[in-house]
Structure formats: C-alpha cells, structure tokens
C-alpha positions in Angstrom: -94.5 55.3 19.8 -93.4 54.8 16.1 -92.4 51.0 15.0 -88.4 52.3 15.3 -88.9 53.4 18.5 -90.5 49.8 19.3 -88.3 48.1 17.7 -85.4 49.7 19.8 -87.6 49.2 23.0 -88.2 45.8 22.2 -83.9 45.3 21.3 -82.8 46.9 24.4 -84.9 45.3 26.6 -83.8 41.7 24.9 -80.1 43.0 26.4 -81.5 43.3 29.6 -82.7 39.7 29.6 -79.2 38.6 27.6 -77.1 40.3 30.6 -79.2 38.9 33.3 -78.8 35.3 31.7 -74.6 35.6 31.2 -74.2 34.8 34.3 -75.4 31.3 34.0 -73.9 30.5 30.4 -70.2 31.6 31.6 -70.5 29.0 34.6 -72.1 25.7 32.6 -70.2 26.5 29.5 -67.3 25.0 28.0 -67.5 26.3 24.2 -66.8 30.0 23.4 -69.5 32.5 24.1 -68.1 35.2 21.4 -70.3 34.6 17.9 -67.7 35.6 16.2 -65.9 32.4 17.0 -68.7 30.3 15.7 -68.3 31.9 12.7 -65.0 31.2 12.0 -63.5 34.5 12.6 -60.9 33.5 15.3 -59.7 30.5 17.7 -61.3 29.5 20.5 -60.3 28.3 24.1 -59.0 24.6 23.3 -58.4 22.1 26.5 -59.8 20.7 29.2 -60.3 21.1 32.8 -59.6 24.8 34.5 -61.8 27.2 36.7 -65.7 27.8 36.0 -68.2 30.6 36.9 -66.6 33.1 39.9 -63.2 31.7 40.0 -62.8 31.8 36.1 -59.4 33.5 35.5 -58.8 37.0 32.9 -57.0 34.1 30.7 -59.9 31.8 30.3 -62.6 34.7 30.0 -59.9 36.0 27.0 -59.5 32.8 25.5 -63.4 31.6 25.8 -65.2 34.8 24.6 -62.7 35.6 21.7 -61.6 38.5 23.2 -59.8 41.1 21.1 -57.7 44.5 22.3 -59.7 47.1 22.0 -58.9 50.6 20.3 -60.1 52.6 23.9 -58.2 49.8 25.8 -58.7 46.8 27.7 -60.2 43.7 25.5 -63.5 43.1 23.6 -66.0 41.1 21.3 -69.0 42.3 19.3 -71.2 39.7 20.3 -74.8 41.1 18.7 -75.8 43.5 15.8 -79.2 43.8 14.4 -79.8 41.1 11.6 -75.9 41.0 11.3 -72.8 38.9 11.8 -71.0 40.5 14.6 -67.5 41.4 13.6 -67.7 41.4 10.5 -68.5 44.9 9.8 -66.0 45.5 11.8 -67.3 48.3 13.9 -69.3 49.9 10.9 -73.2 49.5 10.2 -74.4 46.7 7.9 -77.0 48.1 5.8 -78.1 44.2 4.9 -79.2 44.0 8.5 -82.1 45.2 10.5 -81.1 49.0 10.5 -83.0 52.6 11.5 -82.5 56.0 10.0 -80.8 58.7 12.4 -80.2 62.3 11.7 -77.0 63.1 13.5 -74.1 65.2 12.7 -71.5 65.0 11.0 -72.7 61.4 9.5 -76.7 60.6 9.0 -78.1 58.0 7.2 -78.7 54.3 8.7 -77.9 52.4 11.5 -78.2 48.8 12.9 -81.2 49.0 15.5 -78.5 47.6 18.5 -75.3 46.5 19.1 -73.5 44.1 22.5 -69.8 43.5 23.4 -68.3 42.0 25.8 -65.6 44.2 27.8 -62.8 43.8 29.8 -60.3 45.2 31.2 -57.3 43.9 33.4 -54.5 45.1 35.7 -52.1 45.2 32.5 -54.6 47.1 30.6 -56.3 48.7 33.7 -58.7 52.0 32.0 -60.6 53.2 29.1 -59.4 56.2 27.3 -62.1 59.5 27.3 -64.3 58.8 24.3 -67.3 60.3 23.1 -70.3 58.4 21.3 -73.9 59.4 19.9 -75.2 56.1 20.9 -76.8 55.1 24.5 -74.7 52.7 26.2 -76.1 50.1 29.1 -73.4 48.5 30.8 -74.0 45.6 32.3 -71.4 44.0 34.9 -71.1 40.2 34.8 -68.0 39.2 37.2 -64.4 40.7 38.1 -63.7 43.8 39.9 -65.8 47.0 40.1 -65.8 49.8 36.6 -65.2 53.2 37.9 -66.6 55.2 35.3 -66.2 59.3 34.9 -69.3 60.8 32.9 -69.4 64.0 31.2 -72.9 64.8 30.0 -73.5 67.1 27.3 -74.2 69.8 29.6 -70.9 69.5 31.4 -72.3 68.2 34.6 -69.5 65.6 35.8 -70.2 62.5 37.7 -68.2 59.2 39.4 -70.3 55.9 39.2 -68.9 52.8 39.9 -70.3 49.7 37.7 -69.5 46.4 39.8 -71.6 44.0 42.3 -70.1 45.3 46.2 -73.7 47.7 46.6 -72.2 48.1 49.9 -69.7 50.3 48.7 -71.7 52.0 46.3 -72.2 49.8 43.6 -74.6 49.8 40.5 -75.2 46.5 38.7 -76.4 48.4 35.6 -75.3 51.9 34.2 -76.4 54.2 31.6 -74.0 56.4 29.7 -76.4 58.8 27.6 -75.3 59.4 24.3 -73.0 62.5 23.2 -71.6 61.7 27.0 -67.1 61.9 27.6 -66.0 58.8 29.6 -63.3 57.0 30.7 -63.4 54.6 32.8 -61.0 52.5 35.5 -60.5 49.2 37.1 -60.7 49.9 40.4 -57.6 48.9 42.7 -56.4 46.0 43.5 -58.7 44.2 40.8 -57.2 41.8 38.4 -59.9 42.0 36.1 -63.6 43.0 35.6 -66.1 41.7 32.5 -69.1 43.7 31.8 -71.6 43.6 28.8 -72.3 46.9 26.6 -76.3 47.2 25.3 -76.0 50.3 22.2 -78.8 51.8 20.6 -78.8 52.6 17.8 -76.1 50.0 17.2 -72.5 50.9 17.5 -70.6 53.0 14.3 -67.0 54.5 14.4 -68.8 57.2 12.5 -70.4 58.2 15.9 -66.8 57.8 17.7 -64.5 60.1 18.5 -61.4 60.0 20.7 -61.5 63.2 23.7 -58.9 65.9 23.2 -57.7 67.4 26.6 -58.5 70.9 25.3 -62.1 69.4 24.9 -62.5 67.6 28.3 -61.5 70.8 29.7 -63.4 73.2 28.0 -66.4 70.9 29.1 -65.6 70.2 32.8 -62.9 71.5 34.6 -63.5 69.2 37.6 -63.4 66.0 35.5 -60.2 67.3 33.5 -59.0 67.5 36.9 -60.0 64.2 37.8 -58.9 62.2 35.0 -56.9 64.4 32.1 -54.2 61.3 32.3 -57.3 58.6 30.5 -57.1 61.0 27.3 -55.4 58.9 25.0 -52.0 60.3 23.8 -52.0 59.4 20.0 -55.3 58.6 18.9 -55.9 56.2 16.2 -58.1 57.4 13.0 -58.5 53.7 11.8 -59.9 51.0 13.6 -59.8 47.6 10.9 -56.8 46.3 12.6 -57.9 45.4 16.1 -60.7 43.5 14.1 -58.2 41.1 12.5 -56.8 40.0 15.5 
C-alpha cells in the first residue's frame, strides 16, 4: 500500500471512530457541533433548556449543528476536510490542505484526502434528488427515522438499502455508496426526521458532482427508473456558492 492509500485508510477509518462517538457528543452537548460555527461562519443554537440525545427535535439538531439546505435536498454541514476549514471552500478542494492526486474524468488534478457532513432530511424536505459522485461515500446513521437509499452501480445493477437503527426490519447502521454510483434517497414514512453522517474519500468536489438526468437513470436501470424516476430533480442547479452563504 502506497502512503496515499494509507493516508486514506488511516482518514476513513478516523470517520468510523467520529460516527461511533456522535452519539455521545449530541446527548452531553450544549454548544454547536458544526465547525463551521466555531469559526464564525453562521449562528448557533442560543437558549437554554429543551430536549437532549433521542428526544432532540429536527429544530434543535438544525439550530445546534449549523445546518444549511442542501443543493440535493434535505439540510447539511461540512463538518471535516483534510487540513481544511470546513465550509469554506465551499464544496470545492483546498489545495492549502492535506490533498491527493486523482486521475478521473472530466476533472483530474488534486483532492482533499476526506471529507464529513452532517445530513438530514425531514418530512418537509423528505428525499435526496438522483446524483452521481466519483467519490466513496460511508453513511453513517446517528438518530431519527430510517434512509431508504436506491443505488445504481456502475454496472447497472439496482439495489434498496435502508440506512437507519430498527435491524429488525432490515436495517444497516452503516452503508457504502461506491463511487460513480446514482442515488436518491428517502425518509422513510411516517418519520419526522433522520440525521446521518457522510465519510468521502477522496474528499468531496462539485467537480465530481453531477445531477441524474431521467434519460440517464433509465438508460442505466430500467427497474430503478421505475422505482424512483420522481427523485430526479426537475431543474438542476449548475452553481452551488449560494447554499454556502446561508
């Protein structure tokens, strides 16, 4: 294994630890979790009192973690990137941080080793559009209601996984989306919210992002366009700055 391919080990297996650790912060604390807050970038959850750990509510988990709308939908906070101040790049690499080189198409050139959110969506913003990223994802749920994720991979095999805590009805506490993957994703019913935590490696770039056409989620997988054509996003956006200045 070459020192990249350590360092990424090393990275991604520090977001293990970080998402089996949430847990514990979100009940004891009372100052905002989202580093972007620290650093001045937004305001943070002010008063007293109100719900801890399980019984937290999608207002204080909003207000606490900084959370943002998110261009795929539901709410969000870059909460890591390599050698970085998260947010501030605003969804782009930082070449003063800890970065890697990658050889992918269109765009090569650099990356930050990893990047973490927080994500969340709600029963007013209840799915995630179909998106397609170069990166590896590791999702990681920390509280709410269960993810119901539809996966594309590359070679148009389709797949529903369900990201949530219930393992009796199926399940998964941790889910890998492999790079290059369509998804979209749900909150399943009846849930007012669900958090999760997102591990990417190499670190997130909107140069690796792209919005799903219908004519391309059905050229892949007929049985997912089936499933799911209404999560394609109607009018994509082409410029993301905006939801960081929230």
């Amino acid at each position: 294994m070459d020192s990249v391919d350590q360092r990424t080990a090393l990275f991604v297996a520090a977001g293990v630890a970080a998402g089996a650790l949430v847990g514990y912060h979100l009940q004891g604390s009372r100052q905002s979790l989202c580093p972007w807050m620290w650093c001045g970038f937004g305001g943070g959850g002010g008063g007293g009192g109100g719900s801890s750990g399980s019984s937290a509510t999608k207002e204080e988990y909003i207000s606490r973690l900084g959370l943002v709308p998110h261009p795929e939908g539901g709410f969000f906070c870059e909460t890591y990137r390599s050698g970085s101040t998260p947010m501030a790049s605003k969804g782009q690499t930082d070449p003063s941080g800890d970065v890697m080189q990658t050889e992918r198409a269109p765009s090569p050139g650099e990356r930050n080793v990893m990047t973490s959110i927080y994500y969340m969506l709600t029963r007013g913003s209840s799915h995630q559009w179909w998106a397609n990223n170069m990166s590896d994802h590791v999702h990681y749920h920390h509280g709410g209601g269960t993810f119901i994720y539809n996966i594309v991979q590359p070679d148009g095999s389709f797949q529903v996984r369900r990201l949530g805590s219930n393992l009796a009805m199926g399940d998964e506490p941790q889910l890998v989306v492999t790079g290059g993957s369509f998804k979209s994703v749900r909150l399943d019913a009846g849930a007012e919210f669900g958090i999760i935590g997102e591990g990417v490696a190499p670190g997130f770039d909107f140069r690796d992002f792209k919005f799903v056409t219908k004519k391309e989620l059905a050229a892949l997988s007929a049985e997912a366009f089936s499933e799911a054509a209404d999560l394609v996003k109607p009018d994509p956006e082409d410029s993301f700055d905006h939801f960081y200045e929230q």
